[in-house]
C-alpha positions as CSV (number, residue, x, y, z in Angstrom):
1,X,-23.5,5.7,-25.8
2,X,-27.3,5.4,-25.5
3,X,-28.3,2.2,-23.7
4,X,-25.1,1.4,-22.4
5,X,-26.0,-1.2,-18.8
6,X,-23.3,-1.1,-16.0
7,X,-24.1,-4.4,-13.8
8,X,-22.0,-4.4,-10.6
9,X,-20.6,-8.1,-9.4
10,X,-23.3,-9.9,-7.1
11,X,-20.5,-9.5,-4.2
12,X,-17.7,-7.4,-4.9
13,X,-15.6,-5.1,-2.7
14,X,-14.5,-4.3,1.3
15,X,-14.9,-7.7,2.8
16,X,-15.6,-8.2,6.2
17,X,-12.0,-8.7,7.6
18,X,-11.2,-5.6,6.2
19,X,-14.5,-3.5,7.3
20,X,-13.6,-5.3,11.0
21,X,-9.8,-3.8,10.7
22,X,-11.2,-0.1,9.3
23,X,-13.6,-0.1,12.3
24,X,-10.3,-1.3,15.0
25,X,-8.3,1.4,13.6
26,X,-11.2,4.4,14.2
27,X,-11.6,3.3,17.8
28,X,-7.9,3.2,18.4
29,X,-7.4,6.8,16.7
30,X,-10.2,8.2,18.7
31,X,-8.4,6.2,22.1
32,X,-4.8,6.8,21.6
33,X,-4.8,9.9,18.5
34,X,-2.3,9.5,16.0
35,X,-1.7,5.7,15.8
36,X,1.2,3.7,13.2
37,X,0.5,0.1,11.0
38,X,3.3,-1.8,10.3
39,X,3.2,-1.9,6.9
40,X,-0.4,-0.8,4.6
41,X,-4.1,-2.1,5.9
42,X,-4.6,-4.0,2.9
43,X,-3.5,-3.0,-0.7
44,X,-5.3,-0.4,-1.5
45,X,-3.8,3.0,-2.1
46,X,-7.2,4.8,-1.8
47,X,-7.6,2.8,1.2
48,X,-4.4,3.4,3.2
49,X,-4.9,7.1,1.8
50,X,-8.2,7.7,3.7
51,X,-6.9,6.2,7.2
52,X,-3.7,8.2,6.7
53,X,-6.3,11.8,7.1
54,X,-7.4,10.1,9.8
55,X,-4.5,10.0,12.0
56,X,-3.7,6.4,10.9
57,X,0.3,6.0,9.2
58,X,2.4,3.2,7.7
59,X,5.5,2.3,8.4
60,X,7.8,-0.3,6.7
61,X,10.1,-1.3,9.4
62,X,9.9,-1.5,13.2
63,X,12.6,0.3,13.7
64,X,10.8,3.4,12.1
65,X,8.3,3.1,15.3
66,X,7.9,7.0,16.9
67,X,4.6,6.2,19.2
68,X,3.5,3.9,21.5
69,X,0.9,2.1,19.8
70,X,1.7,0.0,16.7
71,X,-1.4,-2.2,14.4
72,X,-0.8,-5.5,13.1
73,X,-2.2,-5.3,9.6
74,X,-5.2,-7.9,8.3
75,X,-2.2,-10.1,6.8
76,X,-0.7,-10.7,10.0
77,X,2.5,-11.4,11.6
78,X,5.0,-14.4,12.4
79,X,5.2,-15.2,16.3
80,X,9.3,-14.0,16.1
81,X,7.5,-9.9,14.7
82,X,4.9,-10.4,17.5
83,X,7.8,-11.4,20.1
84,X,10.1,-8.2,18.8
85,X,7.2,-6.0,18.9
86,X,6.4,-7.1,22.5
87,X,9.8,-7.0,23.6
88,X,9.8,-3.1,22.7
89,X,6.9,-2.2,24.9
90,X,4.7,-1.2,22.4
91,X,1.2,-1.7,22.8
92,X,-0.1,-3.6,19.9
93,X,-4.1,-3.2,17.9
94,X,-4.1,-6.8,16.1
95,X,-6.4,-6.3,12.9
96,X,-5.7,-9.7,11.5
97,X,-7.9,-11.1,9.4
98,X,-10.2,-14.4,11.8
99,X,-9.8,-16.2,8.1
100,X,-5.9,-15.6,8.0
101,X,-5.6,-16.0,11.6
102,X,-7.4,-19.9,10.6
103,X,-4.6,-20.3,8.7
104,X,-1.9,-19.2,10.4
105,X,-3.2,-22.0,13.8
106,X,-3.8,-24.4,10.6
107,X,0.1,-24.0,9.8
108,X,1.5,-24.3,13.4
109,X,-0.9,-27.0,13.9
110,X,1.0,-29.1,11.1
111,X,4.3,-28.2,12.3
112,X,3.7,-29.4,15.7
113,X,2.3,-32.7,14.3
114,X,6.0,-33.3,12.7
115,X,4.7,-32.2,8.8
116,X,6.6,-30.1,6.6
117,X,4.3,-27.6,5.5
118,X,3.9,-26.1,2.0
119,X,1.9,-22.8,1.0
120,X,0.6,-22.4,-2.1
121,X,1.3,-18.7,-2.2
122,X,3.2,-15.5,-2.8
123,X,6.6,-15.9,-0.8
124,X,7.2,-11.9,-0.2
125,X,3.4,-11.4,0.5
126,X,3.0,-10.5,4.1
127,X,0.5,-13.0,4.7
128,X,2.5,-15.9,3.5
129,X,5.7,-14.6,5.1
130,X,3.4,-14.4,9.4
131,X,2.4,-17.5,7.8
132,X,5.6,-19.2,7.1
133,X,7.0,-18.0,10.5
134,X,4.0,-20.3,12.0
135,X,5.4,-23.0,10.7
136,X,8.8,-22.6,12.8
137,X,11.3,-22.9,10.1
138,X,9.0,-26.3,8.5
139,X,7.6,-24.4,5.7
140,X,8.0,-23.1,2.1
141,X,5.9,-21.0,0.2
142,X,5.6,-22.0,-3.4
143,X,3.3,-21.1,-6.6
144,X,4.3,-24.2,-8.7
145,X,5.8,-27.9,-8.2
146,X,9.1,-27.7,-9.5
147,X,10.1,-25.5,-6.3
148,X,8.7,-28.3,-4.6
149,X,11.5,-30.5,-6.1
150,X,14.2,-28.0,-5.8
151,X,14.0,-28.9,-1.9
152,X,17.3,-30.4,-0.7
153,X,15.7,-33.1,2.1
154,X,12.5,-34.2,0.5
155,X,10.2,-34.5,3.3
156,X,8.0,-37.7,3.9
157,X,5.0,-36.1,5.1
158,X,3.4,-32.6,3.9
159,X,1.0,-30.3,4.7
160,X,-0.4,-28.4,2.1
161,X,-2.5,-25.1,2.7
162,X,-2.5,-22.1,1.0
163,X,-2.4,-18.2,0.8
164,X,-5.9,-17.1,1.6
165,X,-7.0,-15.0,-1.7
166,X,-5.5,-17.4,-3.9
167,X,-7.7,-18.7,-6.7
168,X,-9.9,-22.0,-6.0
169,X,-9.0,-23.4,-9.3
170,X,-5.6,-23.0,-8.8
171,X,-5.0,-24.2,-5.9
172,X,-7.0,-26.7,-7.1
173,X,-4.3,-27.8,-9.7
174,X,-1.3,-27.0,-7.6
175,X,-2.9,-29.6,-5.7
176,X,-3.3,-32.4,-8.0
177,X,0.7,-31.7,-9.5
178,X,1.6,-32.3,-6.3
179,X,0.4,-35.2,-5.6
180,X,1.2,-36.8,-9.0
181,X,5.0,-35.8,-8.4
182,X,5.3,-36.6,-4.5
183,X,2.6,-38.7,-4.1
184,X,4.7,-42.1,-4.9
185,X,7.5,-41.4,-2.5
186,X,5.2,-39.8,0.2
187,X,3.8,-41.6,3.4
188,X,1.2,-38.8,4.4
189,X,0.5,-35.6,2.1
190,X,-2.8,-33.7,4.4
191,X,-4.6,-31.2,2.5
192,X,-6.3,-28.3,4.0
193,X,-8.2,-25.7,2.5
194,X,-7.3,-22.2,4.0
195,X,-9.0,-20.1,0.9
196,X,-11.1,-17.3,2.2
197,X,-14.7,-18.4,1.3
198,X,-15.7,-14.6,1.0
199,X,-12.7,-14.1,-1.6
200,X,-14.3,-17.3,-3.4
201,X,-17.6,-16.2,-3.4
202,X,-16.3,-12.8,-5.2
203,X,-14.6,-14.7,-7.5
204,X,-17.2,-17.2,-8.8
205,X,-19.5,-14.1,-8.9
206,X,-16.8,-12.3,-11.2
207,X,-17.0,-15.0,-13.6
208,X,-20.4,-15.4,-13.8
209,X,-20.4,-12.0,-14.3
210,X,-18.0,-12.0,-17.0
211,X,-19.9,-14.3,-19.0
212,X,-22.6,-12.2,-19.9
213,X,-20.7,-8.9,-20.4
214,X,-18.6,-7.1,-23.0
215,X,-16.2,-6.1,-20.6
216,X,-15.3,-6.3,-17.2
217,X,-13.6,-3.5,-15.0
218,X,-12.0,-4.4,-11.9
219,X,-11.0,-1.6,-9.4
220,X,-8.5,-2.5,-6.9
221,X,-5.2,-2.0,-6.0
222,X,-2.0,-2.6,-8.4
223,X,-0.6,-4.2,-5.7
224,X,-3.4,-6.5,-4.4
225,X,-3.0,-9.9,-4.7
226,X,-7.1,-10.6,-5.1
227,X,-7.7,-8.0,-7.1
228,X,-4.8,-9.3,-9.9
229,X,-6.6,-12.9,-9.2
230,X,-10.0,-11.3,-10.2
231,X,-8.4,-10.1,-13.3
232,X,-6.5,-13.6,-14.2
233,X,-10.3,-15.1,-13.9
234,X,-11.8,-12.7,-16.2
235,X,-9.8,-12.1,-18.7
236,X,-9.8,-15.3,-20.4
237,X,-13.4,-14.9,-20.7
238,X,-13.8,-11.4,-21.9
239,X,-11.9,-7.6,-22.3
240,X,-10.8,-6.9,-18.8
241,X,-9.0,-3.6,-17.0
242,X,-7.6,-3.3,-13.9
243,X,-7.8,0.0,-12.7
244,X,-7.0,1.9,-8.9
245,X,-9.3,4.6,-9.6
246,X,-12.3,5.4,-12.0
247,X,-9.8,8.3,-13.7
248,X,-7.8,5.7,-15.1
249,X,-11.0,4.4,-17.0
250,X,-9.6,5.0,-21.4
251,X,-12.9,5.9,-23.2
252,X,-11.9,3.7,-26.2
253,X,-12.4,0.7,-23.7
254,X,-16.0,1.6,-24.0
255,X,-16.5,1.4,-27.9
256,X,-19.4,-0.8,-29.1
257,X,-19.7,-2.0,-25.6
258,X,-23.4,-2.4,-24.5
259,X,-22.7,-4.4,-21.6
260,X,-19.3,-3.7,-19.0
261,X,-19.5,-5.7,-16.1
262,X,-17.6,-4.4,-12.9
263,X,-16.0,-5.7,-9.5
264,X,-13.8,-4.2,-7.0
265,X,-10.9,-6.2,-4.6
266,X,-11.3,-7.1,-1.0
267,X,-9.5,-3.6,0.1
268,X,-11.4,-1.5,-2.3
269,X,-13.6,1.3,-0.7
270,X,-17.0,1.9,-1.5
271,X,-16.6,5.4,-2.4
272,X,-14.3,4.0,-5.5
273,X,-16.9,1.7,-6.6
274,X,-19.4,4.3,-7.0
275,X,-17.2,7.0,-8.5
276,X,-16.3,4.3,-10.8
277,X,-19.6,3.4,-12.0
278,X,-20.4,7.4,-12.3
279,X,-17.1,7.7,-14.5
280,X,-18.7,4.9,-16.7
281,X,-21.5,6.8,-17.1
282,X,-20.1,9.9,-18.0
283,X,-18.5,8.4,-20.6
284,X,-21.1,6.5,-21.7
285,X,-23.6,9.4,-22.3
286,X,-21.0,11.2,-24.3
287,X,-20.1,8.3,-26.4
């Protein structure tokens, strides 16, 4: 397909929590050798793939522990996992994310003040669940109001913060339902916003994106929770894929399409950018 233009996101891809954990995890390989995560880096297959060749493995469960030397992921980890972990004698590499590790004083911080705290977020995500166990048994993690109301002892005064990667315009309205259902019978409901400005910034440069193009791509893991949000924003402005790697590209996505616009999740290497972009064009010339 002659003339066919492939415009990459203005920011898309690895952020810098996830660069900063990559980089943690090479120094402690090349300290300690062969080193375990509890649970994957981030959610990225490709991702967790490329540490695993370098002496980097994750395991599920602490009680699947075989060395020495265990990593908290970038989601992070409740104080009672950090305690456990500790109590083992098992030196720990703490690759938490600085803009999850805002949240997670933001949620203690709440508690201790005497609010019950509600995130906006996914309740088996490993973020929200270190999260929630900031909170010391005050919290509940939530994606719409009517959980809210399903709580037995309606609390007087909230704090509402939410999952990092969730979407600005949702939490947005999350907000505002909230505050029309509980705001009445609430003495003190205090907002904070715990979104990840760098997940933001690849959102709004998604859409803008989307806008102007034919179709957008995103590459990312079926499993990420930002990548699935950059898809929810796209699609209801144009044809959007979600794909892990630049195989699972279907030529008859590409049909009549002079313009595809492309971005990648948080977790998503560079490599798969740029082998998806070469697929595109492989494609494209022989369309």
């Amino acid at each position: 397909m002659k003339g066919m233009k492939i415009e990459k996101a203005e920011k898309l891809g690895l952020c810098f929590g996830v660069r900063r954990a990559i980089k943690l995890l090479k120094e402690a390989v090349n300290q300690y050798g062969e080193i375990e995560t509890l649970g994957p880096l981030a959610h990225n297959r490709l991702l967790v793939e490329s540490l695993a060749s370098l002496g980097v493995r994750p395991i599920n469960d602490l009680k699947e522990v075989k060395g020495k030397v265990l990593a908290i992921t970038t989601h992070g980890a409740s104080p009672t996992l950090l305690a456990e972990i500790a109590s083992k004698q098992i030196h720990v590499i703490d690759t938490t994310c600085p803009i999850v590790r805002k949240a997670q004083n933001t949620a203690r911080e709440l508690a201790e003040a005497g609010f019950d705290v509600i995130i906006f977020g996914e309740g088996n995500h490993s973020e929200v669940k270190g999260l929630l166990g900031h909170t010391g048994g005050k919290g509940l993690a939530v994606l719409n109001t009517e959980q809210v109301e399903a709580w037995v002892n309606r609390p007087s005064r909230l704090g509402i913060i939410s999952q990092t990667t969730q979407t600005r315009p949702a939490f947005i309205e999350f907000a505002g339902r909230l505050i029309s259902v509980f705001g009445p019978g609430t003495s003190e409901m205090r907002f904070v916003n715990t979104l990840c400005q760098v997940t933001q910034g690849q959102q709004d440069a998604a859409m803008r994106l989307a806008h102007r193009t034919q179709l957008m791509i995103v590459i990312g893991g079926s499993n990420s929770a930002n990548a699935s949000h950059l898809v929810a924003i796209c699609s209801p402005i144009v044809e959007t894929h979600l794909v892990e790697t630049a195989d699972e590209i279907d030529g008859s996505w590409l049909s009549a399409k002079q313009h595809i616009g492309i971005t990648a999740g948080a977790s998503t290497p560079d490599e798969a950018v740029e082998d998806l972009i070469d697929r595109l064009r492989s494609l494209g010339t022989s369309a």
